[in-house]
Structures are given as structure tokens and as C-alpha cells.
One Martini backbone bead per residue (centre of mass of N, CA, C, O) as a GRO file, in nm:
protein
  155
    1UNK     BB    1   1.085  -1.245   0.694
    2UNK     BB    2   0.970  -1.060   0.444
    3UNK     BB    3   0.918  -1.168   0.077
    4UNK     BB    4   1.003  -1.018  -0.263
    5UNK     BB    5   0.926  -0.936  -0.563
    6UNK     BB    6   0.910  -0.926  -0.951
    7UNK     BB    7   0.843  -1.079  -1.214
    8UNK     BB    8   1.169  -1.098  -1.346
    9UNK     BB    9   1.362  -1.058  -1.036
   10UNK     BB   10   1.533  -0.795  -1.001
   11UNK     BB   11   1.359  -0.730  -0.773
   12UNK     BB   12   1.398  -0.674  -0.422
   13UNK     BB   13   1.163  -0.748  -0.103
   14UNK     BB   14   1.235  -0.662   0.209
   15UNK     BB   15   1.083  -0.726   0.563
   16UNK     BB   16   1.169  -0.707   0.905
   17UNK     BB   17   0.875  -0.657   0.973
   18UNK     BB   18   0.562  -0.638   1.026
   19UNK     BB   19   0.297  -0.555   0.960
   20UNK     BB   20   0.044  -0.309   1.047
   21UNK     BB   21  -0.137  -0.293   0.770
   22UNK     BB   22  -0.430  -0.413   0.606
   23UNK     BB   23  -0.534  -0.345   0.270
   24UNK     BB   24  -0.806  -0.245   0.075
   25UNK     BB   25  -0.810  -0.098  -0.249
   26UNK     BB   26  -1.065   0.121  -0.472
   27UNK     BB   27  -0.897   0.337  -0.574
   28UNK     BB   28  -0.800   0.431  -0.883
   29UNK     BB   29  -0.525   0.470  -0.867
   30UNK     BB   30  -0.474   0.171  -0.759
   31UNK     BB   31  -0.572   0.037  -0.967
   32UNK     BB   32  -0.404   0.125  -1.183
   33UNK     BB   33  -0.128   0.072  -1.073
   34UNK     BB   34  -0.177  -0.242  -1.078
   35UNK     BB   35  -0.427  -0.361  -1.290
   36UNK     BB   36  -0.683  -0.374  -1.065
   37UNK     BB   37  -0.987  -0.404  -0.932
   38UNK     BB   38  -0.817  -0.469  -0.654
   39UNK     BB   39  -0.625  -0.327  -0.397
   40UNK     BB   40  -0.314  -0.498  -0.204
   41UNK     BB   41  -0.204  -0.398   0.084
   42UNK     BB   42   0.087  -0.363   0.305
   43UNK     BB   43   0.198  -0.208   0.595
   44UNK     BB   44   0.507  -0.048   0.698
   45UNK     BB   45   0.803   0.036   0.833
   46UNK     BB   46   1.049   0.237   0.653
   47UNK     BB   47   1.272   0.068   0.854
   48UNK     BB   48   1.222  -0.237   0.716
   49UNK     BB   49   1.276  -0.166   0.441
   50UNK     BB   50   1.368  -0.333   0.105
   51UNK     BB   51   1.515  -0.243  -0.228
   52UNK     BB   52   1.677  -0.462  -0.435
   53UNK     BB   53   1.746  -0.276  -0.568
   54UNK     BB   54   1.692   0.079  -0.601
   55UNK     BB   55   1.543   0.266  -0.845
   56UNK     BB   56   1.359   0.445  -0.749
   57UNK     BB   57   1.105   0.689  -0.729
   58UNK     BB   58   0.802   0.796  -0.854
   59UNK     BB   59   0.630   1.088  -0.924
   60UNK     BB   60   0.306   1.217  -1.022
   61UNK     BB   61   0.187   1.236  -0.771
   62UNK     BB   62   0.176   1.505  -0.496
   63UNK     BB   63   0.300   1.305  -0.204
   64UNK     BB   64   0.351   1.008  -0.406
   65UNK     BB   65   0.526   0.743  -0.410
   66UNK     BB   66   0.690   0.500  -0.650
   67UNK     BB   67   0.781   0.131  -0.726
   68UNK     BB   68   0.977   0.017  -1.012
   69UNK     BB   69   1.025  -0.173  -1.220
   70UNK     BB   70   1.261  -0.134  -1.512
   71UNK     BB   71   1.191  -0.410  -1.643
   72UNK     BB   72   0.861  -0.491  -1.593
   73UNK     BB   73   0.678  -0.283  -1.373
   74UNK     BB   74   0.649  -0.360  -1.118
   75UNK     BB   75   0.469  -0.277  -0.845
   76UNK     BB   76   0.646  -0.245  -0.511
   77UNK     BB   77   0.588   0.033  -0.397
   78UNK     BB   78   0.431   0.320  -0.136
   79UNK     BB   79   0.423   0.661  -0.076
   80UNK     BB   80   0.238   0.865   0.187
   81UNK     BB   81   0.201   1.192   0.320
   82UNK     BB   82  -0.051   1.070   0.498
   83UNK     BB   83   0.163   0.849   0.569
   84UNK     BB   84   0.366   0.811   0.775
   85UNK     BB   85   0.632   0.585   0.809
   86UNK     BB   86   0.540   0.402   0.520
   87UNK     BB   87   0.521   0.146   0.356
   88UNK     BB   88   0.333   0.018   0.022
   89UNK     BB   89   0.291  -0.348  -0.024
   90UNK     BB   90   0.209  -0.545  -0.243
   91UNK     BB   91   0.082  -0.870  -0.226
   92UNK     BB   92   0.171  -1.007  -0.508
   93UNK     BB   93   0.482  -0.946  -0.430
   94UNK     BB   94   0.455  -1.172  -0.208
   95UNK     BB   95   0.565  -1.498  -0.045
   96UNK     BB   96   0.338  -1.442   0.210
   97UNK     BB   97   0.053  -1.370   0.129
   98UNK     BB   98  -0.108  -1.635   0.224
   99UNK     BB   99  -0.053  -1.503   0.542
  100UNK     BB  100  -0.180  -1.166   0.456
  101UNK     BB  101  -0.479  -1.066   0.573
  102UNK     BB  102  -0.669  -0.827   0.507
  103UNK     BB  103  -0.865  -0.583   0.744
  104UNK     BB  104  -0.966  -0.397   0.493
  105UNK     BB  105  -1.127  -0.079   0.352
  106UNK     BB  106  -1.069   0.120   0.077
  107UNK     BB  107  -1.253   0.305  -0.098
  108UNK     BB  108  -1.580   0.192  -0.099
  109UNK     BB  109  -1.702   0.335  -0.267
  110UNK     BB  110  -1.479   0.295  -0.560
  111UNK     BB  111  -1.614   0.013  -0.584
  112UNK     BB  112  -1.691  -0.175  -0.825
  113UNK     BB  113  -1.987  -0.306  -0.892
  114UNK     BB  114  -1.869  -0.623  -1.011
  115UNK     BB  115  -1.788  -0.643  -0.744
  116UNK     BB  116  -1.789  -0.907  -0.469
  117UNK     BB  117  -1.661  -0.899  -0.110
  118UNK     BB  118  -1.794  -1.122   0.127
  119UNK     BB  119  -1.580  -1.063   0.421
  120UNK     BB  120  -1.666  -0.819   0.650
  121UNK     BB  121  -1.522  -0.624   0.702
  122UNK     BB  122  -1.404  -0.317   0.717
  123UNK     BB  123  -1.544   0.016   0.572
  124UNK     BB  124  -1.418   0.270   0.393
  125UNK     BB  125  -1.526   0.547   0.180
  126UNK     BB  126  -1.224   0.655   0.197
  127UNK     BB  127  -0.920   0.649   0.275
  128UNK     BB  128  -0.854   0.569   0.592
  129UNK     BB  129  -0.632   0.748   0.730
  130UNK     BB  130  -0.681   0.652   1.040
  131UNK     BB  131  -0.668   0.318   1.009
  132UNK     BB  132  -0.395   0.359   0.845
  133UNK     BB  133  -0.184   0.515   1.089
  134UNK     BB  134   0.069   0.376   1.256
  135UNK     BB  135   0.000   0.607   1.528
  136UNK     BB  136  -0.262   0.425   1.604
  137UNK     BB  137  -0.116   0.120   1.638
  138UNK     BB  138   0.190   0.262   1.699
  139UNK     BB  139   0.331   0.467   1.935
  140UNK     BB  140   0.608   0.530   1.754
  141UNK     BB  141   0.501   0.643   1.538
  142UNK     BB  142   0.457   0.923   1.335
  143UNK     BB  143   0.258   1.130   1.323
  144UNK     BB  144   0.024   1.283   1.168
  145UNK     BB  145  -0.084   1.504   0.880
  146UNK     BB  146  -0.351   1.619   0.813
  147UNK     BB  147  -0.316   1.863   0.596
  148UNK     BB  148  -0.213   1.649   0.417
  149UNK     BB  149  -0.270   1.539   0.097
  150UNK     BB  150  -0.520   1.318  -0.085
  151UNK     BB  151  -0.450   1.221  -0.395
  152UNK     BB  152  -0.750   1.099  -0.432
  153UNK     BB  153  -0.959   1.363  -0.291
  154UNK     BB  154  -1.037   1.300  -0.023
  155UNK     BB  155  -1.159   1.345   0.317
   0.00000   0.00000   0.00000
């Protein structure tokens, strides 16, 4: 079982299987959403997470739910409509953290200038959604939607 939790406690994360796939992401979105200069994030498939209470996602850009703690605003996770059957929880606020470590690099072109981390990874410079859709990883995930928009804006 991995678990995490949000900043002030009050919402727990747990995930009854392995992640699918870890990776950071340099895209704005992710930025903002973290409030850091690279997210890190695991992928589950979304029949293992449990959000518990469930404040329920918040939609801003339309593909993507996101949730968040309603009391500290920790971000929990979130789902993207062209990676189906994942949610991603960011790496911080697993309590496994330590033992979960990124396999690559995603949207590696708006990587931060003065951000530096030479870790040998493979760098994806949009998406990554080839890389990272569970349906590559895992023959019984729900195939890719390639029509599905990219919030990111990446082709």
C-alpha cells in the first residue's frame, strides 16, 4: 500500500498497486499546479487511488480534473483525458516518496533555464503521453485517445 496525505493532514491518499510510471514534468500547468519549479509525479491506475475524504476534482482547463485539499489547498492528484485510466499524484505528498523514483522527463523543452538536474533520464520535449499512457506499460489499460486536446497545448 503507498499513502500520502496533504499538507495539514486532513485528506488522505492511498494506492492499493505500484505506480505505472513516475515522471517530472517541466509544463507551466504543472508548475502553477505545484507552486514548484519541476513537478514530480507517480501514475496509478485509477482503480487502485483512493482520495479519502474525496473533496472532488476541480476542472479549470477542460480534459483535466485536479484535486485538492480544501483546507491547506495541497494538490492530491490529478486525471487527464488523454491518458486515460491514470491519476497522477504528485511525488511529494506520498509518504514513499523516497523509494519512488521519476523514470524520465516530460514537456523537457519549457524546462526552467536555471533548473539543472542531471540525472541521465530520457527527456520527452512535449507530452510524453506515448511514454506515459498506461495502455504502453500495461496491456490491460484502456487504449490511448489520441484525438483527446493536450491542456498543455504540446502536439
Amino acid at each position: 500500500m503507498i499513502t500520502g496525505r496533504c499538507y495539514c493532514g486532513a485528506v488522505r491518499v492511498e494506492v492499493a498497486a505500484p505506480p505505472l510510471t513516475v515522471a517530472y514534468c517541466h509544463c507551466t500547468d504543472c508548475r502553477r499546479w505545484t507552486g514548484a519549479p519541476v513537478a514530480a509525479f507517480a501514475a496509478f491506475d485509477a482503480s487502485a487511488v483512493q482520495i479519502l475524504p474525496d473533496p472532488g476534482p476541480v476542472t479549470v482547463v477542460p480534459g483535466v480534473d485536479r484535486w485538492f485539499c480544501r483546507i491547506c489547498g495541497s494538490p492530491l492528484a490529478a486525471r487527464f483525458d488523454y491518458l486515460p485510466g491514470q491519476i497522477y499524484v504528485p511525488l511529494g505528498i506520498l509518504d514513499q516518496a523516497a523509494e519512488i523514483q521519476p523514470q524520465m522527463h516530460a514537456h523537457a523543452d519549457a524546462q526552467l533555464p536555471w533548473l539543472h538536474l542531471a540525472d541521465g533520464l530520457p527527456r520527452e520535449a512535449a507530452s510524453a503521453r506515448g511514454a506515459l499512457n498506461a495502455s504502453e506499460q500495461n496491456p490491460d489499460a484502456a487504449p490511448a485517445n489520441p484525438s483527446a486536446p493536450d491542456p498543455s497545448g504540446a502536439k
